[in-house]
C-alpha positions in Angstrom: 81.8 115.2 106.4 85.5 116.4 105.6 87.2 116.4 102.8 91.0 115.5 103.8 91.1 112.6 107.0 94.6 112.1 108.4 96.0 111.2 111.5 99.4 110.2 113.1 101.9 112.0 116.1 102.6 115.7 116.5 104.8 116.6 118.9 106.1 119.5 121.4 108.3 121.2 118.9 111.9 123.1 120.7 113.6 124.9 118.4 117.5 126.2 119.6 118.0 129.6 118.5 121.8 129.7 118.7 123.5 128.1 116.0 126.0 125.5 117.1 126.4 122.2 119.5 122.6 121.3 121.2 124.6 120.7 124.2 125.5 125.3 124.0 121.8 126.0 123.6 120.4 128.3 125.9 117.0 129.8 124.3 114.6 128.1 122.7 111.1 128.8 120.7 108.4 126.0 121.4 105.7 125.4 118.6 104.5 121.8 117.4 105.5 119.7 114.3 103.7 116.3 112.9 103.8 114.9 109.4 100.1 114.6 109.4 99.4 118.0 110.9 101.5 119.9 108.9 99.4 118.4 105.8 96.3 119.5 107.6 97.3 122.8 108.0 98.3 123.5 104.5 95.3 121.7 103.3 92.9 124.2 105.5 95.1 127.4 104.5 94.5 126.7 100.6 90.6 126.8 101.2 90.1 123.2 101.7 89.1 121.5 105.0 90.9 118.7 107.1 90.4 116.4 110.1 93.3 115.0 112.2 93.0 112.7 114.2 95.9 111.6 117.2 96.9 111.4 120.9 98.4 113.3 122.9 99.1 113.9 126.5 97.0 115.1 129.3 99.5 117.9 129.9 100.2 121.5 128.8 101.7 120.5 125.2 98.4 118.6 124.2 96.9 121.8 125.3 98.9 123.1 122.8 98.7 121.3 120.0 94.8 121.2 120.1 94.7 124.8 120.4 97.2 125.4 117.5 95.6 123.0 115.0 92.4 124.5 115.5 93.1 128.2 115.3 94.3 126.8 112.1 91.0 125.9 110.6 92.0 122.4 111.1 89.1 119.5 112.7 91.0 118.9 115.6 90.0 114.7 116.9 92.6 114.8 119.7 92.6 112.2 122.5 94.0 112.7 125.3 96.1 110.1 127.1 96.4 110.6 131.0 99.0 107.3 130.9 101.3 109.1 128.7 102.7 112.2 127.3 103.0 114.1 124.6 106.2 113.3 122.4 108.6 116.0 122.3 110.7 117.1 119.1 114.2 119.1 119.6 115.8 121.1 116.5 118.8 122.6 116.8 121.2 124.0 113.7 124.7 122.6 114.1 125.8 124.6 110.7 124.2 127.7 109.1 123.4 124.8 106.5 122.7 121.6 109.1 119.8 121.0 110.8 120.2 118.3 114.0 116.4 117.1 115.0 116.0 114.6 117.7 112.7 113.0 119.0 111.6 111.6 122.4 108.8 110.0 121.1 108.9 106.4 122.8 106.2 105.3 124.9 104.6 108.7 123.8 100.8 109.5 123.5 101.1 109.4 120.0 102.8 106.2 119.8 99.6 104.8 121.4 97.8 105.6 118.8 95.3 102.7 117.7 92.4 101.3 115.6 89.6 101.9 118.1 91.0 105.4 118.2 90.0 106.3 114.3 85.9 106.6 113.5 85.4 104.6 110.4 82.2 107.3 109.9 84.9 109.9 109.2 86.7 108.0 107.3 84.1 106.6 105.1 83.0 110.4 104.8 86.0 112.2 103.5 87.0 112.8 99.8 90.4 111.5 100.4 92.7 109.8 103.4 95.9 110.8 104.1 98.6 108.8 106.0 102.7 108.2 105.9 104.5 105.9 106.5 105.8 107.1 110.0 103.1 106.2 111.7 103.1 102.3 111.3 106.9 102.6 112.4 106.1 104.2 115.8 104.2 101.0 117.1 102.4 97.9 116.3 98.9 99.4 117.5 99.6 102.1 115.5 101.0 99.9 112.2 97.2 98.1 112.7 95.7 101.5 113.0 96.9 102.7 109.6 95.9 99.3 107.8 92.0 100.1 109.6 92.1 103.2 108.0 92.9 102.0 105.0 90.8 99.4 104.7 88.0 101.4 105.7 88.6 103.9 103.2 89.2 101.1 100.7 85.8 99.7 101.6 84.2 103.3 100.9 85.7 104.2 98.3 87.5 106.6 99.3 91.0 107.2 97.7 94.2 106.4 100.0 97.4 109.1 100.1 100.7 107.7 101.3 103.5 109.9 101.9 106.7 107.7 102.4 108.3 110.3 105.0 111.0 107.4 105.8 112.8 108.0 109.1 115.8 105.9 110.0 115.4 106.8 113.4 112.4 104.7 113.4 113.5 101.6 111.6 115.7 100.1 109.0 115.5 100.7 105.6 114.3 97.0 104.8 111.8 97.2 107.6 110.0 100.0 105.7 110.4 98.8 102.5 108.8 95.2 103.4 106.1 97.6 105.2 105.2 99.6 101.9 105.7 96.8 99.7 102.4 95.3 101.4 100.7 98.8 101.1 101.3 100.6 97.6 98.3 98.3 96.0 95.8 99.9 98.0 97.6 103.3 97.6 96.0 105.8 95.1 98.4 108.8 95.4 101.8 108.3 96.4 104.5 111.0 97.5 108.2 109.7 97.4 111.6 111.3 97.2 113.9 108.6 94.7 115.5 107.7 97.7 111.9 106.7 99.1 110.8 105.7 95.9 113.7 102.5 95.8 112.5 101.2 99.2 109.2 99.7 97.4 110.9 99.6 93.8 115.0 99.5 94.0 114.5 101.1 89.9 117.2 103.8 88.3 116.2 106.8 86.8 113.2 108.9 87.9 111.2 108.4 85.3 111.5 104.4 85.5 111.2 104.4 89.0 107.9 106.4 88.8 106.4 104.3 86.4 107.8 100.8 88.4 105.5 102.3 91.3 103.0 103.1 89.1 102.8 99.3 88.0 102.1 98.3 91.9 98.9 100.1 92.0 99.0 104.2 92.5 97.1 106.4 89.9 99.2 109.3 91.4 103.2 109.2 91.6 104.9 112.2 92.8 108.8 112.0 93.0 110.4 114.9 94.7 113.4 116.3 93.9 113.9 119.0 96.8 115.4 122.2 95.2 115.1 120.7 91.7 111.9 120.4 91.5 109.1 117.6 91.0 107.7 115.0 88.8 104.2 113.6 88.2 103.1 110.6 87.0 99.5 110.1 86.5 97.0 107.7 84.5 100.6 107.1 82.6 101.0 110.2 81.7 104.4 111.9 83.0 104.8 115.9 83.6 107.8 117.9 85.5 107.7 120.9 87.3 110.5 123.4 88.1 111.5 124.4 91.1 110.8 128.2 92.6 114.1 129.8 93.7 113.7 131.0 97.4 116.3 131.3 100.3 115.9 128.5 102.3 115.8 128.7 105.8 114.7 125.9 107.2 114.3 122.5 105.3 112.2 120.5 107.7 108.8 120.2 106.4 108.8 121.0 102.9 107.6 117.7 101.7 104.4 118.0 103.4 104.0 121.3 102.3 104.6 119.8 98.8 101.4 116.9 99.5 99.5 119.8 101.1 99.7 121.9 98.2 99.3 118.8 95.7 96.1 117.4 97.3 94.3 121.1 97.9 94.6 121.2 94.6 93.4 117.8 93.7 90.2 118.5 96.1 89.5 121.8 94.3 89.6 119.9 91.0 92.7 121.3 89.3 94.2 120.5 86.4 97.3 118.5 86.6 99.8 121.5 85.8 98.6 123.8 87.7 98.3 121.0 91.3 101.8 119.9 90.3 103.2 124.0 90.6 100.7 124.4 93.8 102.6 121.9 95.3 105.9 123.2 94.4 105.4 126.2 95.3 104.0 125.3 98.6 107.3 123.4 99.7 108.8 126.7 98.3 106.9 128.6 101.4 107.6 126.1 103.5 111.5 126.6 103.9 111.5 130.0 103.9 111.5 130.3 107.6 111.9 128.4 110.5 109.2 126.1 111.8 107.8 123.0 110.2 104.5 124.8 108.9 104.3 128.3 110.3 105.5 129.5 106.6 102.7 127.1 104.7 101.0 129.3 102.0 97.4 130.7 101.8 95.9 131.5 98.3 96.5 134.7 98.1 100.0 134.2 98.6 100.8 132.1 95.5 101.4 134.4 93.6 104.3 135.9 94.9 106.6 133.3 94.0 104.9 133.9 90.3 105.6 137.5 89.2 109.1 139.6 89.1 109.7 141.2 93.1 111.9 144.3 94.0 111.8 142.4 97.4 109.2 144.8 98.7 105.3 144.1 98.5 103.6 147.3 98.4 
């Protein structure tokens, strides 16, 4: 038994170094990066534990990624796929304030991800499931894969977390929307920019938009609001956080540092305040450096966004 069940694509991560054009790159730093992952990690670092499930490829960056996601404390169900290979991510900084990302990720192991792949034992097992909506737009085994899981956990009893994580490079805006439409009913906890929020309910105002989701069958709405902060919306009751002011670094992955943070909390019986400023505060970590979760808080380090700093920690 687990408490947190996810699964989905991590990649080979490249990061440039240099600043500037991809095309100028000379150096760069290889690590690993995945929606689903990330979540894990930041789940296991705030004293909860996580399975993840996925493929990857029979080749030196599945070696990786298994390695990494279990130093991390993470229950690492990786298959590996001799017929393809991993999926590679590529993030370069066109700007001091731009990040470019590209992914090679068709055809990849991940991408093969499919329904006989998940153990509806684990499933039926954990506390909660947690999936987003990139997965169903890599392929169609993996689209059935996701509505398994969920069904499975529906079945159980076990409560369903969607992150909406939309990426256009994946498919259209109405392809996702029609996508989620069909899912939110059997959704418990939902995490959602607005932006992500109007592909299931096109609503104005955050607070409407929230409660328009609400309607369609979450108990959970979290709309995120990036540097301004978050909003909850839970058994109708509504409750905003504010956001903690860090130097950001690097962008990518704070919103999974955000549902990290939200559902360790959850697990570990919070009360709603205090899950809501977990959460904020772990997407605060989570762009203070480079690297999609390298920066994802432990316990210990909460409070250090909580108390007056000179900058130095004695």
């Amino acid at each position: 038994m687990t408490e947190l069940v996810t699964f989905g694509e991590t990649m080979a991560l490249f990061a440039a170094r240099r600043t500037g054009p991809m095309r100028f790159a000379r150096d760069f730093d290889l690590g690993l990066g995945g929606a689903e992952s990330n979540v894990a990690i930041g789940v296991t670092r705030l004293g909860r534990e996580a399975a993840w499930v996925g493929r990857v490829g029979a080749d030196e960056f599945g070696d990786l990624i298994r390695a990494t996601l279990a130093g991390e404390g993470v229950d690492v169900r990786a298959i590996p796929d001799p017929a393809a290979p991993t999926g590679l991510m590529i993030k370069g900084r066109r700007t001091a304030d731009l990040i470019d990302v590209r992914y090679y990720r068709k055809d990849s192991a991940g991408s093969r991800l499919c329904a006989a792949d998940l153990d509806p034992g684990l499933i039926r097992s954990a506390r909660v499931l947690h999936v987003s909506a990139i997965t169903p737009a890599l392929s169609a085994s993996a689209r059935e894969a996701v509505r398994h899981a969920m069904a499975e956990a529906r079945a159980a009893g076990v409560p369903v977390s969607l992150d909406v994580n939309y990426r256009r490079a994946l498919w259209t805006p109405e392809e996702a929307g029609a996508w989620l439409r069909q899912v939110v009913g059997d959704v418990d906890v939902l995490f959602a920019t607005e932006a992500e929020g109007r592909l299931i309910a096109d609503v104005e105002g955050a607070e409407e938009l929230a409660k328009s989701l609400a309607a369609l069958g979450p108990r959970h709405v979290l709309i995120k609001f990036g540097a301004k902060g978050a909003m909850e919306l839970s058994d109708g009751e509504v409750r905003r956080a504010e956001p903690y002011r860090v130097t950001e670094v690097d962008s990518v992955g704070a919103g999974d540092a955000f549902a990290a943070g939200w559902l360790a909390d959850w697990l570990a019986g919070a009360d709603p305040a205090e899950r809501l400023a977990t959460a904020c505060a772990a997407g605060a970590f989570a762009v203070t450096s480079q690297g999609d979760w390298e920066s994802l808080p432990r316990r210990a380090d909460l409070d250090l966004l909580r108390r007056p700093a000179d900058g130095v920690n004695r």
